[in-house]
N, C-alpha and C positions, 0 to 999 in steps of 0.2 A: 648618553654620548652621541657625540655627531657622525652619521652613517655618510660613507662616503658614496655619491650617486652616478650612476653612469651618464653624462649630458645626453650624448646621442639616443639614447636610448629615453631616455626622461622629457625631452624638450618635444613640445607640438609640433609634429612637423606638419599637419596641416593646415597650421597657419603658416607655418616657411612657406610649405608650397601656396601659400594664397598670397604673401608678399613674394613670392617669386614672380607668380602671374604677373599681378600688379604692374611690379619694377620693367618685369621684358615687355609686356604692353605698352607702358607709359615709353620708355626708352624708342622703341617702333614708330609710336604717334610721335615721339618729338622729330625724328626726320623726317616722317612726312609731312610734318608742320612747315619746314623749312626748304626742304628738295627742293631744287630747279633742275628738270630734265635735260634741259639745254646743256648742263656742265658735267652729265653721266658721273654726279654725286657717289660717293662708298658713305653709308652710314657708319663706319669705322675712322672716317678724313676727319683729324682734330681740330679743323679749321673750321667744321659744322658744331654747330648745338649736338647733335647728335653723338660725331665722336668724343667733345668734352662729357657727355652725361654717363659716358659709360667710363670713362674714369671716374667719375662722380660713383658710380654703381661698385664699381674696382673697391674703390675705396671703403662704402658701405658692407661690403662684404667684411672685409679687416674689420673694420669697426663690431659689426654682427659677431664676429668669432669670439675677440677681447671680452667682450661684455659677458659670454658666455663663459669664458674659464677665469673670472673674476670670481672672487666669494659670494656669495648671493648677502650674508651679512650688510658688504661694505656700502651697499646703495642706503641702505636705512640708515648706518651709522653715520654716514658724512653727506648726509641730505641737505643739514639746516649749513653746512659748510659748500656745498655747489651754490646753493643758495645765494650765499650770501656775497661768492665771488660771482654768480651772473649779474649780481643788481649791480655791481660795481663795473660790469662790463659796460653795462644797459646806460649807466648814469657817464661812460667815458666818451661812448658812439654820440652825443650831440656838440661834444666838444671836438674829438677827433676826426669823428666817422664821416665817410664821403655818401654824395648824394647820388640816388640811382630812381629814378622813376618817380620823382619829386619827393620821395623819403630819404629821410636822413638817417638809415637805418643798418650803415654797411661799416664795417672795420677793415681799412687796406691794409694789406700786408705785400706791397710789391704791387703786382699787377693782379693779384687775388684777393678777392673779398671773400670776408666772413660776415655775417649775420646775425648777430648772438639773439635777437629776437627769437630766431625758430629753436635754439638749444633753450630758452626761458619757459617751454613748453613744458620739457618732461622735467626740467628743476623743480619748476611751481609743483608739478604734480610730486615730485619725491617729498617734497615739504608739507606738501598737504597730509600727505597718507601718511608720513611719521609724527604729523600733530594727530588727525584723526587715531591715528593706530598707538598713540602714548595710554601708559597706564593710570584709568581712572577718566581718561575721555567722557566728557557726557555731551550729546550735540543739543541738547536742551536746554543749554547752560548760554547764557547771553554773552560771558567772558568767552568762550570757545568760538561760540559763532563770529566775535570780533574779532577774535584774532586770525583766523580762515580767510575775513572779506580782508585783513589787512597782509595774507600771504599774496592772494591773488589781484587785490589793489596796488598794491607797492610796482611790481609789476608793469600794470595795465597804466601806471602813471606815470612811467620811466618811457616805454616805448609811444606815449603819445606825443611826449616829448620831441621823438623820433617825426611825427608827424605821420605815424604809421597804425591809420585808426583800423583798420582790417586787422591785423595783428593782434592788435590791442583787445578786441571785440572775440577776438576766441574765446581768451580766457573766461567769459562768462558763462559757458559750458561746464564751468567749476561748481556752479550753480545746483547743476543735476545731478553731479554727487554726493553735494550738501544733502538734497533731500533722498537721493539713494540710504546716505547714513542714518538718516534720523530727524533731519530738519523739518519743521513744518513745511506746506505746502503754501501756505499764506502767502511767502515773499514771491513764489515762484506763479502765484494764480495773479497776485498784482502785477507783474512785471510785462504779465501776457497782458492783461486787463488794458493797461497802459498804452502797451505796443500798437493796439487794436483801436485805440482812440487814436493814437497820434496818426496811424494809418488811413482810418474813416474823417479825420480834419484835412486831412491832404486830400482825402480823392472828393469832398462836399463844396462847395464854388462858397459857400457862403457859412460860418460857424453859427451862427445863430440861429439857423435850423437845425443844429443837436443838440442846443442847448431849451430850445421850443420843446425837443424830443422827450431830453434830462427831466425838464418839469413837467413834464404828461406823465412820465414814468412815474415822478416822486407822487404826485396827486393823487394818481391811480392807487399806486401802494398806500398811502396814508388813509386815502378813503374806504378801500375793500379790506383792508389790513384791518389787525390788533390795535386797538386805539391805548397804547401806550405810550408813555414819553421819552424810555429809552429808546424804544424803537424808532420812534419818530425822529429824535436825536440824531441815531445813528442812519438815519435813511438822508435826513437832511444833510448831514456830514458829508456822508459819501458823496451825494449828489452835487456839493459844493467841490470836494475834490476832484470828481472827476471834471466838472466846468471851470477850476484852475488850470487841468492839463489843456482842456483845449484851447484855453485861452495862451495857454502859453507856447502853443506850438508853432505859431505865426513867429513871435520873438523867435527862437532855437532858429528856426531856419533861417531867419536872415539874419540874425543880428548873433550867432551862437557860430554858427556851421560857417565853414572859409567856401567861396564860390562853388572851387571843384567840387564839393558835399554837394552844395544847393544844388547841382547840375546833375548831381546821380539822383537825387531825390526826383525830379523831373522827370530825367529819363526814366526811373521805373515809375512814374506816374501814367505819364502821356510821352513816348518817345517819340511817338509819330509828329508832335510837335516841333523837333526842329531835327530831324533825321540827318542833317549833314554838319550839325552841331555837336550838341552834349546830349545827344542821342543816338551818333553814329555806332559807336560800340555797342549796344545792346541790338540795334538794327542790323549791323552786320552779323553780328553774331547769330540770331536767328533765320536770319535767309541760308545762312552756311549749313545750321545743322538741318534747316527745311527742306532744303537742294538735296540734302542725302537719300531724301525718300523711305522707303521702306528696309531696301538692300543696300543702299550709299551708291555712290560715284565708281567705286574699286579704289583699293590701295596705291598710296601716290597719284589721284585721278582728281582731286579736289583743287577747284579754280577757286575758289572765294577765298583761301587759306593761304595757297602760290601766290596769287597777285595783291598778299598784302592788304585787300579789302577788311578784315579781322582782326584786332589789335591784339599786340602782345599772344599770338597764335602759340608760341610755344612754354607759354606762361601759364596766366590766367587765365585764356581762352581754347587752352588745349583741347578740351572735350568737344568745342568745335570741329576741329579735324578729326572726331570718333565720328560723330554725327552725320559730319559731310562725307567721309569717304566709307562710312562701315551702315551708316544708316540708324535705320529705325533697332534693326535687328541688334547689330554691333553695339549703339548704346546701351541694348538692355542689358546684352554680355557685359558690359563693363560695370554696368550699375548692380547686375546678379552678384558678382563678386565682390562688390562693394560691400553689398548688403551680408552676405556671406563670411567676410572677412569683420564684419561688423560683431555680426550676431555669434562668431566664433569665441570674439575677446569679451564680449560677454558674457558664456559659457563660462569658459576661462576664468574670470573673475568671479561670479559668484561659487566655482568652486573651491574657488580658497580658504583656508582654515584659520589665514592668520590675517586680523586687520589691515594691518598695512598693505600686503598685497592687493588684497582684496581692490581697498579705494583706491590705489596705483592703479590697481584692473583698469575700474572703472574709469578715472579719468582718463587713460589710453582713448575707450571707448568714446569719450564723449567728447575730446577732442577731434580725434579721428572721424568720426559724425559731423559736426560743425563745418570743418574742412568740406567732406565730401558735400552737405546738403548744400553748402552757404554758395559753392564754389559753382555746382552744376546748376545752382537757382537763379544764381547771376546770370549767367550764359541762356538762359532763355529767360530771363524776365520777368522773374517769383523775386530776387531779392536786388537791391540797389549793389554796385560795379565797388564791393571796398576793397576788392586786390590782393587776395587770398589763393593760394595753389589748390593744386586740389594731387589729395598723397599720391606719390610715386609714380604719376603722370608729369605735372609741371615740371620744367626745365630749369633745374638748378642746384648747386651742390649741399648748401645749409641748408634748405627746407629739407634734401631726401637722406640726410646725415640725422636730422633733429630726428626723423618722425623713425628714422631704423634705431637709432637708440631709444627713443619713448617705445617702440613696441618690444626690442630684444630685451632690455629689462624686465620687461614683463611676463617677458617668455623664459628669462633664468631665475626671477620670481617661483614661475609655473611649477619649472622643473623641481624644484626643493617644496613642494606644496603640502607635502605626505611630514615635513621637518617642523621640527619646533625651532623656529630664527631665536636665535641666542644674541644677546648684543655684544659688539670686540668688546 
């Protein structure tokens, strides 16, 4: 029989308390993102970023409670049904949806927009973890793993659509739960293997010295090696695949990737190459967080962020004004809790008993990861500018709606974790 559970008492409250941090932090930096002294600003005036976000947070809260005196059952049972209304949302937004930062990626409703991108987050993830979590799952099974890349493909094809390739490029994070489950490790050692070629063609002036390289390698091996023929087959194989990719990385970037791409690509190659071009964003961005020094500028002290040198400052580029006005110290606070709140839902998730939760855990996890890495890597110059928040900092109402539902679910998961989930 089903035990009735007390929430308060049952639910993590130290991860509340670490999305709480979070949320009041991020809320803090977005008005100092935006402050102008000169206008003796209230971080409460709804005519700022500021005051909208904390109706945004308002809101969040409401949201956070529903979720929790919902049946923990109904997420599993009508997963493949949120599902299948966000893809229809996602396939409406290129016909409807109005344009906001060259994406095509918003739903008006009045003078509010909605984003159904950022709810496609924790949908994908409920579909996943009730395919993983069905009975008689096997992730060894090549029908299983097809039909996973086509939960999270379907997806990532509707919002590219959007023109919203940052977005799009999350859901690959879907990846490391595959192999959390059971999946080989093959797809995910090629995928690096890959990445790292396409990386070393970009920063080499000239391709035909890796592929000089390729064939010292293969000779080398063939010659000291096992003189066998599979071997040698497959040595040769590889060695031709990998000199397909680099051959074809020169094509992708120009003749694949639309300008703006070609121009992040650039900027995180050589930005110093054209610094008041398509380089200015990653440039500005690191003088602001470098300006902060050790201890930062002080609270609302931050020029590079005020006057606008920083694009999109209370967006994508928020972690700049941690940088510039908190410093060396203040980012690591903010990064400690990151990692904190990280390594919490991972706790969390492998303590689960019951499949499903479990893989919900983890993609929360690995979502939530992506975000924070991709977000703070861009902002100094580890990853190319694809336009991604970073959780419950960035300035906005769908990103911090999507990601408090993708974590409270998880958290009313939690709480029933001791239960056997029965299906309605």
């Amino acid at each position: 029989m089903r035990k009735d559970y007390d929430i308060s008492g049952a639910i993590d409250w130290t991860t509340v308390l670490l999305y709480a941090s979070l949320v009041t932090l991020g809320w803090i930096n977005v008005f100092a993102s935006v402050y102008d002294e000169t206008l003796h600003q209230s971080i409460f005036n709804l005519s700022l970023s500021s005051g909208r976000q904390l109706l945004f947070i308002a809101a969040s809260l409401i949201i956070a409670f529903s979720i929790t005196i919902v049946d923990t059952r109904f997420y599993e049972t009508f997963a493949y049904v949120f599902y299948g209304i966000l893809l229809f949302l996602l396939f409406l937004v290129p016909i409807i949806g109005k344009e906001v930062g060259g994406n095509k990626a918003w739903i008006g409703i009045g003078s509010f927009g909605v984003q159904p991108s950022e709810f496609a987050k924790f949908v994908t993830a409920l579909a996943v973890a009730k395919y993983i979590g069905s009975v008689g799952f096997r992730m060894d099974s090549l029908r299983n793993q097809a039909v996973l890349f086509i939960l999270i493909g379907l997806p990532i094809g509707l919002i590219l659509l959007q023109k919203d390739t940052g977005t799009a490029l999350v859901f690959t994070a879907f990846v490391l739960v595959f192999f959390r489950e059971g999946m080989s490790p093959f797809l995910l050692i090629v995928g690096l293997c890959a990445a790292t070629i396409f990386i070393l063609t970009l920063l080499v002036p000239n391709p035909i010295y890796l592929h000089i390289v390729i064939a010292a390698v293969l000779i080398a091996l063939i010659t000291f090696g096992k003189k066998k023929i599979k071997r040698i087959a497959l040595l040769t194989i590889g060695s031709l695949l990998i000199s397909g990719v680099i051959q074809s990385v020169d094509y992708v970037v120009k003749d694949v990737l639309k300008p703006h791409q070609q121009n992040r690509i650039k900027a995180l190659i050589n930005p110093d190459a054209d610094p008041l071009g398509f380089g200015w964003n990653v440039t500005q961005s690191k003088i602001a967080i470098g300006s902060g020094g050790f201890f930062g500028k002080g609270f609302l002290k931050g020029t590079q962020t005020k006057f606008d040198f920083v694009p999109e400052q209370s967006t994508d580029f928020i972690f700049c004004t941690i940088g510039e006005e908190h410093g060396w110290m203040g980012s690591a606070v903010v990064i400690g809790l990151f990692v904190a709140f990280l390594l919490r839902i991972l706790y969390l998730a492998e303590r689960q008993k019951n499949r499903f939760a479990r893989t919900y855990g983890y993609s929360v996890a690995c979502i939530f990861f992506f975000h924070f890495a991709v977000n703070i890597g861009m902002t100094v110059g580890l990853f190319p500018v694809i336009g991604i928040p970073l959780p419950f900092f960035s300035y906005g109402g769908s990103s911090l709606w999507g990601f408090t539902i993708l974590l409270f679910i998880f958290l009313k998961l939690d709480s029933h974790r001791g239960q056997v989930l029965q299906r309605i």
